[in-house]
DSSP file (Angstrom, degrees, kcal/mol; ACC not computed):
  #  RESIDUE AA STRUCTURE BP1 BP2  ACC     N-H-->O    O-->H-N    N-H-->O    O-->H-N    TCO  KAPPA ALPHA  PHI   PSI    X-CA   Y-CA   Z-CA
    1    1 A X              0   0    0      0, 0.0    19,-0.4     0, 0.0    17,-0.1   0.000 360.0 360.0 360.0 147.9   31.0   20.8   23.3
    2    2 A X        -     0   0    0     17,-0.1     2,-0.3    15,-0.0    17,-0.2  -0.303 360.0-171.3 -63.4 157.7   32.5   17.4   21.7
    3    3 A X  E     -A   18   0A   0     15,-1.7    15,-0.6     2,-0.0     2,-0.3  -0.914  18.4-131.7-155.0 141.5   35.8   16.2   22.8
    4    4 A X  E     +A   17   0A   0     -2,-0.3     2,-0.3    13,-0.2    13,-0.2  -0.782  40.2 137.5 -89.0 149.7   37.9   13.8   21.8
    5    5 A X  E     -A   16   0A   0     11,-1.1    11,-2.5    -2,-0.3     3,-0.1  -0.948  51.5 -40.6-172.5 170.1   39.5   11.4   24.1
    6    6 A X  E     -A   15   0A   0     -2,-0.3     9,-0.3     9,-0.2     8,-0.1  -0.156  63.7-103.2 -29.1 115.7   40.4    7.5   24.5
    7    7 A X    >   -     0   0    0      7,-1.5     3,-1.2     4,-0.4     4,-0.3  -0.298  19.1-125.3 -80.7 153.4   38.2    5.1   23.6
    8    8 A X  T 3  S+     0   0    0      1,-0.2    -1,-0.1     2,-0.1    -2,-0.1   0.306 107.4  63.8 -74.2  16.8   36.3    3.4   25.8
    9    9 A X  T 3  S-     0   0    0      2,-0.1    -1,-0.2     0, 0.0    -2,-0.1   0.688 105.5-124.7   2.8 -67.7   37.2    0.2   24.9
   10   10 A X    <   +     0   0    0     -3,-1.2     2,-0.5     1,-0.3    -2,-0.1   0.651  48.2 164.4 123.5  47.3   40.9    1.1   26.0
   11   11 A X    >   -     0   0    0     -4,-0.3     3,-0.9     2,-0.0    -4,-0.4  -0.826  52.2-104.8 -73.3 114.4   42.5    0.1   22.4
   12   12 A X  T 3  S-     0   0    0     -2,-0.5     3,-0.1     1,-0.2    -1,-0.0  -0.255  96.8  -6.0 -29.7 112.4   45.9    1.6   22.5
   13   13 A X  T 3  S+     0   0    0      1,-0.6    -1,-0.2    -6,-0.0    -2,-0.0  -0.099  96.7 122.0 104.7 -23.0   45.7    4.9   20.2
   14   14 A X    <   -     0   0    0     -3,-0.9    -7,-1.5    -8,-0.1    -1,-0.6  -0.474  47.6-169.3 -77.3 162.4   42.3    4.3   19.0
   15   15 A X  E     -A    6   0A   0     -9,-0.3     2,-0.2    -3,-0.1    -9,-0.2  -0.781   6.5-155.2-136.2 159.5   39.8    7.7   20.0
   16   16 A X  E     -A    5   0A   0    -11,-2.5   -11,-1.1    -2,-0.2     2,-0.1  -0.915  19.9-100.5-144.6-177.8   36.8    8.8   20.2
   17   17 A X  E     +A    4   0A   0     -2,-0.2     2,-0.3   -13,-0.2   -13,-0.2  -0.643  43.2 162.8 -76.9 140.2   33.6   11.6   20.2
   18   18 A X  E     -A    3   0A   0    -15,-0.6   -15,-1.7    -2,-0.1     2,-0.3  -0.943  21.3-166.4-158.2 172.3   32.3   12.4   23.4
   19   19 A X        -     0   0    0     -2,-0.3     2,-0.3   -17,-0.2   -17,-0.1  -0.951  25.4-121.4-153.0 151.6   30.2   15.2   24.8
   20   20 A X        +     0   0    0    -19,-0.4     2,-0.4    -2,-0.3    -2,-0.0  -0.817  39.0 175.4 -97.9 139.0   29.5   16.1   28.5
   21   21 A X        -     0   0    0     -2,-0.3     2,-0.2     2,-0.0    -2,-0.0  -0.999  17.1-167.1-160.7 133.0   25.8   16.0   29.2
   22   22 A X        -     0   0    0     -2,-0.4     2,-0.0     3,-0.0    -2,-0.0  -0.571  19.2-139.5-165.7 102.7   23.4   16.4   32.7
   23   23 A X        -     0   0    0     -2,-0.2     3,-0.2     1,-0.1    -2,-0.0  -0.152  16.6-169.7 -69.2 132.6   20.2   15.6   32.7
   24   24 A X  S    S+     0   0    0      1,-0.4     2,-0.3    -2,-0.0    -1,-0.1   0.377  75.7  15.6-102.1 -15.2   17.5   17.7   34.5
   25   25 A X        -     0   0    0      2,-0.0    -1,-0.4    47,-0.0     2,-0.3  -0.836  55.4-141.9-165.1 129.9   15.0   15.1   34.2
   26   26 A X        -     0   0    0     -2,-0.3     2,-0.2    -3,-0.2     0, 0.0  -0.968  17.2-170.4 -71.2 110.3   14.0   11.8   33.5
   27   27 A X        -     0   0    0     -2,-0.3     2,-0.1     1,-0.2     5,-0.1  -0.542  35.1-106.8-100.2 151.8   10.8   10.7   31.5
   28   28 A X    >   -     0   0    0     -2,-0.2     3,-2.4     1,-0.1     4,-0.3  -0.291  46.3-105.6 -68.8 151.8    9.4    7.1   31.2
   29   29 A X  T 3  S+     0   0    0      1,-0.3     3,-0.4     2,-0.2    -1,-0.1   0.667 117.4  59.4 -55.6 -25.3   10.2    5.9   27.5
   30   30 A X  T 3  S+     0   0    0      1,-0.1    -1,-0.3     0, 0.0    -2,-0.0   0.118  96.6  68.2-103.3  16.3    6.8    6.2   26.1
   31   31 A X  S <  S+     0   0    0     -3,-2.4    -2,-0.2     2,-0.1    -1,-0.1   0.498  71.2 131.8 -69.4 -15.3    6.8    9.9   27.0
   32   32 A X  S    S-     0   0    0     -3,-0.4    -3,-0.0    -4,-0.3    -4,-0.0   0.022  72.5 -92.3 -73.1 158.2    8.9   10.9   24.9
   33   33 A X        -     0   0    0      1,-0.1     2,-0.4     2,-0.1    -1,-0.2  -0.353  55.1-122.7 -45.1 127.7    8.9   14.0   22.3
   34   34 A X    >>  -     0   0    0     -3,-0.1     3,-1.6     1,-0.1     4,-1.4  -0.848   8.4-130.0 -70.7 126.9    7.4   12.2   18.9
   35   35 A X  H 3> S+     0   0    0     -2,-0.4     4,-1.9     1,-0.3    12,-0.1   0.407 107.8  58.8 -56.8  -8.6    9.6   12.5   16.3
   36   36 A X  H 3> S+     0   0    0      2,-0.2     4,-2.2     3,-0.1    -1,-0.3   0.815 108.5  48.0 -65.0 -55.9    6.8   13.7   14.0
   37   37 A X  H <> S+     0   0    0     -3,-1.6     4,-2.2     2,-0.2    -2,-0.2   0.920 111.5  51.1 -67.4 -52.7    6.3   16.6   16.5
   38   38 A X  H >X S+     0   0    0     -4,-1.4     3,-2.2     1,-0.2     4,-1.0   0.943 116.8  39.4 -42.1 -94.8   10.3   17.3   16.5
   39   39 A X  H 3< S+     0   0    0     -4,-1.9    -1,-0.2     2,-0.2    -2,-0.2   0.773 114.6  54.1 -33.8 -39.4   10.5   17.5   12.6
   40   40 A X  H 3< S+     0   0    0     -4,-2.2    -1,-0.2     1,-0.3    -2,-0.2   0.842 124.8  25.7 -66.8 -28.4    7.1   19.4   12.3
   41   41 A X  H << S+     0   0    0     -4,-2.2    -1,-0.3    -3,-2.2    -2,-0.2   0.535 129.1  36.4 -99.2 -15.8    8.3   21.8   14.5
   42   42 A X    ><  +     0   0    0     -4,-1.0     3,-1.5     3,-0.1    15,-0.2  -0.528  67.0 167.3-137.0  41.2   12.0   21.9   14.4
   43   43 A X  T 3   +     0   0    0      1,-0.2     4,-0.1    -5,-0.2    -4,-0.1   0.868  64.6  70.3 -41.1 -27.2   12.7   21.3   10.5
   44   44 A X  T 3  S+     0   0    0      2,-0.1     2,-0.3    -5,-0.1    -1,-0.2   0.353  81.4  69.5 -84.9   6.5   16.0   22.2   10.8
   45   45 A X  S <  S-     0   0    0     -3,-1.5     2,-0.7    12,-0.1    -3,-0.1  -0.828  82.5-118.1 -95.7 132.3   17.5   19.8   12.5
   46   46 A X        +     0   0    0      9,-0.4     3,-0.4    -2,-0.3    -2,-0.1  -0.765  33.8 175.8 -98.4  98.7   18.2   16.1   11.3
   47   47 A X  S    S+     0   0    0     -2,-0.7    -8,-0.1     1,-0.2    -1,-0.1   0.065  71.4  52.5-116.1  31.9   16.0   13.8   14.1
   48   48 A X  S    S+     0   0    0      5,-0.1    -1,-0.2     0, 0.0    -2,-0.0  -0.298  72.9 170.6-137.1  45.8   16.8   10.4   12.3
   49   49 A X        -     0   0    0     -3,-0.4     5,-0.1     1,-0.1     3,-0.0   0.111  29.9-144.5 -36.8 170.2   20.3   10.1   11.9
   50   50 A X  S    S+     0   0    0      3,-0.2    -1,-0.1     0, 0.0     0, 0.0   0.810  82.7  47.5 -89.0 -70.3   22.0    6.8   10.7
   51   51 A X  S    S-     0   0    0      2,-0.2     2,-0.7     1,-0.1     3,-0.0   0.367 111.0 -52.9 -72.4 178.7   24.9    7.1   12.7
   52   52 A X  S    S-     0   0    0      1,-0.1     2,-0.3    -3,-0.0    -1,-0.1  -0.101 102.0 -51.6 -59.5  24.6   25.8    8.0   16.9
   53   53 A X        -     0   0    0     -2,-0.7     2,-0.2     2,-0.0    -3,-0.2  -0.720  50.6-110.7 136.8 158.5   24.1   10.7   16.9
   54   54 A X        -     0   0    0     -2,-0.3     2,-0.4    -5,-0.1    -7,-0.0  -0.928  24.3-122.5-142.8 169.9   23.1   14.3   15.6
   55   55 A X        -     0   0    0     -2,-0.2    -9,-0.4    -9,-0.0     2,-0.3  -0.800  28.1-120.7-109.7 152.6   23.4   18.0   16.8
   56   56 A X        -     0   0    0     -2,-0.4     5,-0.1   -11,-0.1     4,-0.1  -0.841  39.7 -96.6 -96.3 147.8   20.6   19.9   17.2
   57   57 A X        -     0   0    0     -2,-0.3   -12,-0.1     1,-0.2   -11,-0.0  -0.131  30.5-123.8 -40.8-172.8   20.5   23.3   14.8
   58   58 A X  S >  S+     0   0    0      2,-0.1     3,-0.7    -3,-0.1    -1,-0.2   0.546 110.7  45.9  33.6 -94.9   21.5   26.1   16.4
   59   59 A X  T 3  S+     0   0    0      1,-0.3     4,-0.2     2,-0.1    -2,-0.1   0.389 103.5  59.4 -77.1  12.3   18.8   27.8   15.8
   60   60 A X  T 3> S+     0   0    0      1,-0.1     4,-3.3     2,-0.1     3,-0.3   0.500  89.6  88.9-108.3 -14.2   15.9   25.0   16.9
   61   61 A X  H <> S+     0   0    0     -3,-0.7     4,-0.8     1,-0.3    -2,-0.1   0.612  83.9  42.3 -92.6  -9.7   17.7   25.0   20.4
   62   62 A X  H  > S+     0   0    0      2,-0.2     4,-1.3    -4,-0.2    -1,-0.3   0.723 124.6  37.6-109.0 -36.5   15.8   27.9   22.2
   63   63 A X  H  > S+     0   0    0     -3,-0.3     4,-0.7     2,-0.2     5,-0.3   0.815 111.7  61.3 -76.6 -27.9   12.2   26.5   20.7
   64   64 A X  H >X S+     0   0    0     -4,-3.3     4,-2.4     2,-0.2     3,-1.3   0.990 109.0  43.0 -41.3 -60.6   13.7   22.9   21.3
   65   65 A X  H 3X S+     0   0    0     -4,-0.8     4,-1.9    -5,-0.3    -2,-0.2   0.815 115.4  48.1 -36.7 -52.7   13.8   24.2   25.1
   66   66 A X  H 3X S+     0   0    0     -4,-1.3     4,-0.8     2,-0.2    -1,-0.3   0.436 110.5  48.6 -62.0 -23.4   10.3   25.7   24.8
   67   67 A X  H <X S+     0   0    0     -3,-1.3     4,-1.7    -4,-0.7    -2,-0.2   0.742 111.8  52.9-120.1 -50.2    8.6   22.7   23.3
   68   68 A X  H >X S+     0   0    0     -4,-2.4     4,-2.1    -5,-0.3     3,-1.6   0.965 106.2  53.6 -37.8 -69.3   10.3   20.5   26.1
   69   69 A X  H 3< S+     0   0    0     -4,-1.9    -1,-0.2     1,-0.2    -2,-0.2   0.728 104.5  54.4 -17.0 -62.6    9.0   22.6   28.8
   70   70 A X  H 3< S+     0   0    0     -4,-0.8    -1,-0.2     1,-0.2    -2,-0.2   0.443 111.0  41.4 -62.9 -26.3    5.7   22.3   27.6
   71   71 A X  H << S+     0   0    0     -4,-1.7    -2,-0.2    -3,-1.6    -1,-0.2   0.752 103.2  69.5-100.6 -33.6    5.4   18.4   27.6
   72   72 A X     <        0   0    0     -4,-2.1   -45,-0.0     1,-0.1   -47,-0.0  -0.474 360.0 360.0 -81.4 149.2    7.3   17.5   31.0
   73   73 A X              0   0    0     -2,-0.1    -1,-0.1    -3,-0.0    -4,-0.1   0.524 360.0 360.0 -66.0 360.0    5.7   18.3   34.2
């Protein structure tokens, strides 16, 4: 879940988004899910933000899981 908290920076008052996050794996950089594959398969979900970031639907997050599975050893 998101939380706000301090920025890292340390600017008095200014905040920020942060999310807690712990990774199960690490893939080399040209392994990664193709974003062709993401959309084609996961339409509901936005997998070229502008901005820091996106959420994944809801409802993509249990075939997100599945599709993951399938590509890492």
């Amino acid at each position: 879940m998101p939380f706000e908290d301090d920025h890292w920076d340390e600017t008095p008052g200014k905040t920020t988004n942060y999310v807690e996050v712990e990774f199960d794996r690490v893939v080399d950089p040209q392994d990664v899910l193709p974003v062709d594959l993401l959309e084609s398969q996961l339409p509901s979900t936005h997998w070229r933000p502008q901005g820091g970031g996106t959420s994944v639907d809801p409802g993509d997050e249990l075939d997100l899981e599945r599709l993951w599975a399938s590509h890492t050893p």
